[in-house]
C-alpha positions as CSV (number, residue, x, y, z in Angstrom):
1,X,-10.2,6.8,226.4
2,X,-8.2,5.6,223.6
3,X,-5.1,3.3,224.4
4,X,-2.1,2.7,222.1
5,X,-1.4,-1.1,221.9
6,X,2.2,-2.0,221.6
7,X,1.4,-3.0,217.4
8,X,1.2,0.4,216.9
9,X,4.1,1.0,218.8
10,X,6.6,-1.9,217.7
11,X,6.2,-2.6,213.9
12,X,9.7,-4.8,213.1
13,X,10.7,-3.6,210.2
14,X,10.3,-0.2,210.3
15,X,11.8,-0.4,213.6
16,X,14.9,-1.9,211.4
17,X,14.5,0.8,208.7
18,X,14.4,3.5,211.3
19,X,17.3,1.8,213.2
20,X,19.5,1.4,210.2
21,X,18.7,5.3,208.8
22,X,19.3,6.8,212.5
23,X,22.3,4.4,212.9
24,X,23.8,6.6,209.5
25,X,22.9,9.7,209.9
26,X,24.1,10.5,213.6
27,X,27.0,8.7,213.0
28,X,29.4,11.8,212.4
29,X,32.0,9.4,210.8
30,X,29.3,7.6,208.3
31,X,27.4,10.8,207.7
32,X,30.6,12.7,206.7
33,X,32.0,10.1,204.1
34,X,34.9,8.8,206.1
35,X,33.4,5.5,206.4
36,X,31.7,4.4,203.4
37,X,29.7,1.6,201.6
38,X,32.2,-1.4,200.3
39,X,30.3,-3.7,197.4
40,X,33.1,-6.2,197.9
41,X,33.2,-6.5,201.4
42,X,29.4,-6.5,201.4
43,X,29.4,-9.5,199.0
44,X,31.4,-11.5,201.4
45,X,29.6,-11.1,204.7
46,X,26.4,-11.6,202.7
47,X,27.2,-14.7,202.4
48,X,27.5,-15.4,206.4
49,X,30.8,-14.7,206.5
50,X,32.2,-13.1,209.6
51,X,36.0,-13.1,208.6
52,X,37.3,-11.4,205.2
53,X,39.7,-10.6,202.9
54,X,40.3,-7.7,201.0
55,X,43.2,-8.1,198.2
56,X,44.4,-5.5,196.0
57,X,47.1,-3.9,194.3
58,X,49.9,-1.2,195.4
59,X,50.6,1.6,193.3
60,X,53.2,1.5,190.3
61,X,56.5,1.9,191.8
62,X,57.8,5.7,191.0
63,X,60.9,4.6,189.1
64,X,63.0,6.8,186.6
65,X,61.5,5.3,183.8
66,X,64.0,3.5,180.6
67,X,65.3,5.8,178.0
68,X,64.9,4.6,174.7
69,X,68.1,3.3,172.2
70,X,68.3,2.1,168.8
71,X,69.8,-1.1,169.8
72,X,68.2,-4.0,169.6
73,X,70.2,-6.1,172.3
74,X,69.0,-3.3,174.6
75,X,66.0,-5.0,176.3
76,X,63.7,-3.5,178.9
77,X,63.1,-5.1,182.1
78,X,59.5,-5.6,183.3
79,X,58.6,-4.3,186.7
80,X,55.9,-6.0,189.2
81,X,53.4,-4.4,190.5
82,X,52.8,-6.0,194.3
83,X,49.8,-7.4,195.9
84,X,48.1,-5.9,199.1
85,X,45.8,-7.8,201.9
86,X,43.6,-6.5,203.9
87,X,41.8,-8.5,206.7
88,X,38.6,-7.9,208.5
89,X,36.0,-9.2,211.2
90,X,32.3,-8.6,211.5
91,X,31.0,-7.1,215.0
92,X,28.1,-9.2,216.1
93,X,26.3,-7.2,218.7
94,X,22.5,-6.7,220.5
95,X,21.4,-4.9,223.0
96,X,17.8,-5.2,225.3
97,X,15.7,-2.5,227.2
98,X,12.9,-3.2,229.2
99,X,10.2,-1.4,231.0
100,X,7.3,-2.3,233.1
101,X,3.5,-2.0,232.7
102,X,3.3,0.0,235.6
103,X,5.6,2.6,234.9
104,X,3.6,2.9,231.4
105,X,0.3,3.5,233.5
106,X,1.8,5.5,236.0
107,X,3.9,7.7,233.6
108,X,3.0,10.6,231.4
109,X,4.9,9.0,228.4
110,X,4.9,5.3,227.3
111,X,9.2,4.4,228.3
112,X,8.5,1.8,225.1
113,X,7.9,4.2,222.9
114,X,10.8,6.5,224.3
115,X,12.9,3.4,223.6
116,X,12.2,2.4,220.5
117,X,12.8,5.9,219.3
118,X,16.7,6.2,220.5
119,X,17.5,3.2,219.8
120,X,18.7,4.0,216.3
121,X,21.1,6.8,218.2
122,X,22.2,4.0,220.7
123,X,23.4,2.3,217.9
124,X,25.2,5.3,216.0
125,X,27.2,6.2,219.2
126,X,28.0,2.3,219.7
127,X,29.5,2.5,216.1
128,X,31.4,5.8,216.3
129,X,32.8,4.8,219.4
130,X,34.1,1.1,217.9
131,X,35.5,3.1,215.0
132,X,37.9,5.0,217.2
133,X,38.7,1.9,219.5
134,X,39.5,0.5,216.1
135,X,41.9,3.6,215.1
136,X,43.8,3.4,218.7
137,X,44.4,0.0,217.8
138,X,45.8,0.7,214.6
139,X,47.7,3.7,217.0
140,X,49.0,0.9,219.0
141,X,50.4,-0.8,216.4
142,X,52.0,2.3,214.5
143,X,53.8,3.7,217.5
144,X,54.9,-0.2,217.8
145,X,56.2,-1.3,214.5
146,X,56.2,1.5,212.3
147,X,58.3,4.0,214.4
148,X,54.9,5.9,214.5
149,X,55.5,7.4,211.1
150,X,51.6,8.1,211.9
151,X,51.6,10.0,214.4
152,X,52.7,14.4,215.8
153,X,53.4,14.6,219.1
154,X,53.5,17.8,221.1
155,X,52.2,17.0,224.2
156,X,54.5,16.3,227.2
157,X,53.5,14.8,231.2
158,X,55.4,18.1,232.8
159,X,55.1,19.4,235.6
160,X,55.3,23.4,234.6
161,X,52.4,24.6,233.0
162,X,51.2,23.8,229.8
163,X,52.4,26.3,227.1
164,X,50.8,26.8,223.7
165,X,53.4,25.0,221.9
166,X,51.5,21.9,223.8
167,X,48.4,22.8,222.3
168,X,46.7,22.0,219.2
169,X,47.1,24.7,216.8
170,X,47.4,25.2,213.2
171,X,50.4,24.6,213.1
172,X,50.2,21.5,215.0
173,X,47.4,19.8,213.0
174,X,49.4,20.6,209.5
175,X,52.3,19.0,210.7
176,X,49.7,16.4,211.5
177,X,49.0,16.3,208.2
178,X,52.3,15.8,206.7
179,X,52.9,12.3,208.2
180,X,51.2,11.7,204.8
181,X,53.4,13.7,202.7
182,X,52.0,15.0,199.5
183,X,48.9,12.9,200.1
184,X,48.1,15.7,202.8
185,X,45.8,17.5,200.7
186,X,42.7,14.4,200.7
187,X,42.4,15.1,204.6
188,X,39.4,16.9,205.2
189,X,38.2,16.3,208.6
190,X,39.4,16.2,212.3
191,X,37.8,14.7,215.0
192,X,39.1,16.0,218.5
193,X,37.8,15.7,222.4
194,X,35.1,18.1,223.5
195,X,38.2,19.7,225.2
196,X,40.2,20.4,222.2
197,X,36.7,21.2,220.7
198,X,36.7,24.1,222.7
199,X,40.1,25.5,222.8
200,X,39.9,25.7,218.6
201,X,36.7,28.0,219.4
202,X,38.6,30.3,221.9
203,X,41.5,30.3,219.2
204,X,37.7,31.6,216.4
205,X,39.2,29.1,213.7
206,X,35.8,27.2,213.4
207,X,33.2,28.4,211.2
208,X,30.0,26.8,210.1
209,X,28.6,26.1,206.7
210,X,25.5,25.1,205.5
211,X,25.4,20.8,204.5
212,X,25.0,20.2,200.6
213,X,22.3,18.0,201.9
214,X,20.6,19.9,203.7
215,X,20.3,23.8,203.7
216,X,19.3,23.8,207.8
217,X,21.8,21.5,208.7
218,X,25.0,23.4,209.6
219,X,28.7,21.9,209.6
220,X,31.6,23.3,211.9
221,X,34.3,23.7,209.9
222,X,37.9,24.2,211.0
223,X,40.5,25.9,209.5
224,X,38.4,26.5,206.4
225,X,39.0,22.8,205.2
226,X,38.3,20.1,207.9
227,X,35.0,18.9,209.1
228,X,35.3,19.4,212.7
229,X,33.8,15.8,214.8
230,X,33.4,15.9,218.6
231,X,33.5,13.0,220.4
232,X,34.6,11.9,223.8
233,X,35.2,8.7,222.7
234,X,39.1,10.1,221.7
235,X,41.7,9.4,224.7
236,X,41.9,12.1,227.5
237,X,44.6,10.0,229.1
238,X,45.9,11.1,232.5
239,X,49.7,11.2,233.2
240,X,51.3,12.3,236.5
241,X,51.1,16.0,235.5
242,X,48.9,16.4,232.3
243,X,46.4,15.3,230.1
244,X,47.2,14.2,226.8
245,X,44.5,14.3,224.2
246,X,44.6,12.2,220.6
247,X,43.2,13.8,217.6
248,X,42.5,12.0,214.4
249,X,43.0,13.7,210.8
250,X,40.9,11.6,207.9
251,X,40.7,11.4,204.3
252,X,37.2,10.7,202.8
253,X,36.6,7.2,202.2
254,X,39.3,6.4,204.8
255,X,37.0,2.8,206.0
256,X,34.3,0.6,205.2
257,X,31.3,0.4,206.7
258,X,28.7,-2.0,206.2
259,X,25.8,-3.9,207.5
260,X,24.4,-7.4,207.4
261,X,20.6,-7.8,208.5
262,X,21.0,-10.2,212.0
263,X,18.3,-13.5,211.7
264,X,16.0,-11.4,213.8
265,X,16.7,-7.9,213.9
266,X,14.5,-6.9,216.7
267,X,11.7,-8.4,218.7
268,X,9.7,-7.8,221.5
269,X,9.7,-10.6,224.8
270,X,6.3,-10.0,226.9
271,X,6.5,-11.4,230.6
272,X,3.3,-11.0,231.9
273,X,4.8,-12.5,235.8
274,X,7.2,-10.0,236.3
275,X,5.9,-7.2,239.3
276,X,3.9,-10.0,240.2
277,X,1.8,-10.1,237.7
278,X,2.0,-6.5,236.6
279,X,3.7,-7.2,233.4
280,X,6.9,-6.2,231.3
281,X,8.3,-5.7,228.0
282,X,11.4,-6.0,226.5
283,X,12.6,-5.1,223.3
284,X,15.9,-6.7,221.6
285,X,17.8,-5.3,219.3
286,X,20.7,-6.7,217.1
287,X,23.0,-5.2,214.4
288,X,25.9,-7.6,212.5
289,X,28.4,-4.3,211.6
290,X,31.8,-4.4,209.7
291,X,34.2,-0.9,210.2
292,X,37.6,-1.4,209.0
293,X,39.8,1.1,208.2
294,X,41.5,0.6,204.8
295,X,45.3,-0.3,204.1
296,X,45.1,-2.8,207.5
297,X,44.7,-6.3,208.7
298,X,42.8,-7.2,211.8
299,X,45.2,-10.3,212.3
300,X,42.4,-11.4,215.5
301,X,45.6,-12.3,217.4
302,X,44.4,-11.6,220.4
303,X,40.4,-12.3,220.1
304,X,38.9,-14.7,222.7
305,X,35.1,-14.5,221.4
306,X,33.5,-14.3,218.4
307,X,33.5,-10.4,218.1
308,X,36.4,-8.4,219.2
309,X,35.5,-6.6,222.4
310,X,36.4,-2.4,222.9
311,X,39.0,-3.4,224.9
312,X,40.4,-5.9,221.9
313,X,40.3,-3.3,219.4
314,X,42.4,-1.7,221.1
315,X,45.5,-3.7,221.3
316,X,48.8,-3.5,218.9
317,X,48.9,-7.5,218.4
318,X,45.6,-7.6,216.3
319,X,47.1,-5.2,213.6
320,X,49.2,-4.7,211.1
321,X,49.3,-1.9,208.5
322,X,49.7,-3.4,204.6
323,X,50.5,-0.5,202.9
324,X,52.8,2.3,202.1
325,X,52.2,4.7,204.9
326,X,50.8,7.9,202.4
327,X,47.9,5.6,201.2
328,X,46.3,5.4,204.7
329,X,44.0,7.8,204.6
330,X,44.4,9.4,208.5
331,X,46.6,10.6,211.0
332,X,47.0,11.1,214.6
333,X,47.9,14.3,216.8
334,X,48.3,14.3,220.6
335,X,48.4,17.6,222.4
336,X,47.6,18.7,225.7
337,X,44.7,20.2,225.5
């Protein structure tokens, strides 16, 4: 009888190729084009960087412009255009899984082999989920300091019941969307709670569509115009009476996303004393990841390690928003249900 050796199983880097594709593609918010490739930020961590800067410039202020005379003393005076900074800080993360020889001898399928091939969908919900912590940060800090110019909020912690008016609707997510004014129109998805997921399907405003990718792939639309992400990631927050649910509105393009190979990707630790004798493997796998939603800095105010934790990301103090509020490509809704 044949046997498959763990070679065959664990090749390094097509583990990493297979890890990094997988990582992209079931990651709704990288497959969808909300977070996206950044050469300049790339160039920085490259370098083994871990901390980064992102400057740029604001838009042209929208001034009545000068009217022209035929008088010479008449001079026009220059306007500046002003600076923006953006800050950011790499996530360096790994994870291990480990399975004993018996279990492969005793079992019908190898657990190595079942490992290695989720791994790469371990990592995409690790990432999606640190992309929202990040967002409820940036939440944190809006409601904060910016008199949550960010933010619709319907929901309430009574005690009657909930009435529709409480509930995400059309109506709700478009006023949503006008936090960002006449900037509204470059929103084109919303990610809700499985919750909310299902009361926009009892209300038959979703609708799928095939992907330009990929004929067989099909895309829940809502409303016609937003790409509809469901993940239970997004607060379900319990208050005395209610729920309140957070919903997030994005823009394409609305963060950076990228990758820096770790020193060792991945490797596989054999300990042949474990089960006394019987033998286990464990694989390791590590992934060096920057998400950073544009128009922000991550001030690390509040960071005690190297990486910010979930429970870092979180908090106001390690935020604050750089730019005019219609250039931040997202917004937040909170409903009950």
């Amino acid at each position: 009888m044949a046997e498959t050796n763990i070679a065959e199983v664990y090749e390094p880097l097509t583990f990493r190729a297979g890890v990094d594709e997988m990582a992209v593609e079931l990651n709704a918010f990288a497959s969808s084009g909300i977070l996206v490739p950044d050469p300049q930020i790339a160039a920085q961590i490259s370098g083994g960087g871990r901390l980064g800067e992102i400057p740029y410039f604001g838009p042209l202020a929208n001034n009545e412009p000068n009217y022209s005379t035929d008088v010479s003393a008449n001079k026009s005076t220059p306007e500046q255009i002003a600076g923006k900074l953006d800050k950011f800080r790499l996530a360096l993360m790994n994870n291990s899984w480990s399975t004993m020889d018996l279990a492969r001898a005793l079992g019908l399928k190898d657990p190595l082999q079942g490992i290695i091939n989720k791994v790469g969908q371990w990592w995409a919900t690790v990432e999606q989920t640190r992309f929202i912590k990040l967002l409820l940060g940036i939440l944190a800090d809006n409601v904060a300091n910016d008199s949550g110019d960010m933010v619709y909020d319907i929901s309430t912690d009574d005690a009657a019941a909930i009435a529709d008016a409480e509930r995400i609707s059309a109506s709700a997510v478009l006023l949503a969307a006008q936090t960002m004014g006449d900037h509204a129109d470059a929103l084109m998805a919303l990610a809700v709670h499985s919750v909310v997921a299902t009361r926009l399907r009892l209300q038959n405003v979703t609708s799928f569509v095939s992907s330009a990718a990929d004929a067989n792939v099909q895309i829940e639309m809502y409303l016609g115009k937003y790409r509809l992400i469901v993940d239970d990631s997004l607060p379900a927050v319990a208050g005395t009476n209610r729920i309140t649910y957070t919903s997030i509105l994005f823009a394409a393009g609305a963060a950076a996303r990228e990758t820096v190979p770790a020193p060792v990707a991945s490797e596989l630790k054999r300990d042949p004393d474990a089960g006394v004798g019987g033998g286990q493997d464990t694989l390791f796998s590590r992934r060096h990841v920057l998400l950073h939603p544009y128009g922000f800095q991550f001030t690390s105010t509040t960071v005690a390690g190297v990486t910010p934790t979930l429970a870092e990301c979180i908090l106001e103090a390690n935020w604050d928003r750089s730019v005019d509020r219609k250039l931040v490509g997202f917004a937040f809704l909170k409903t009950n249900g």
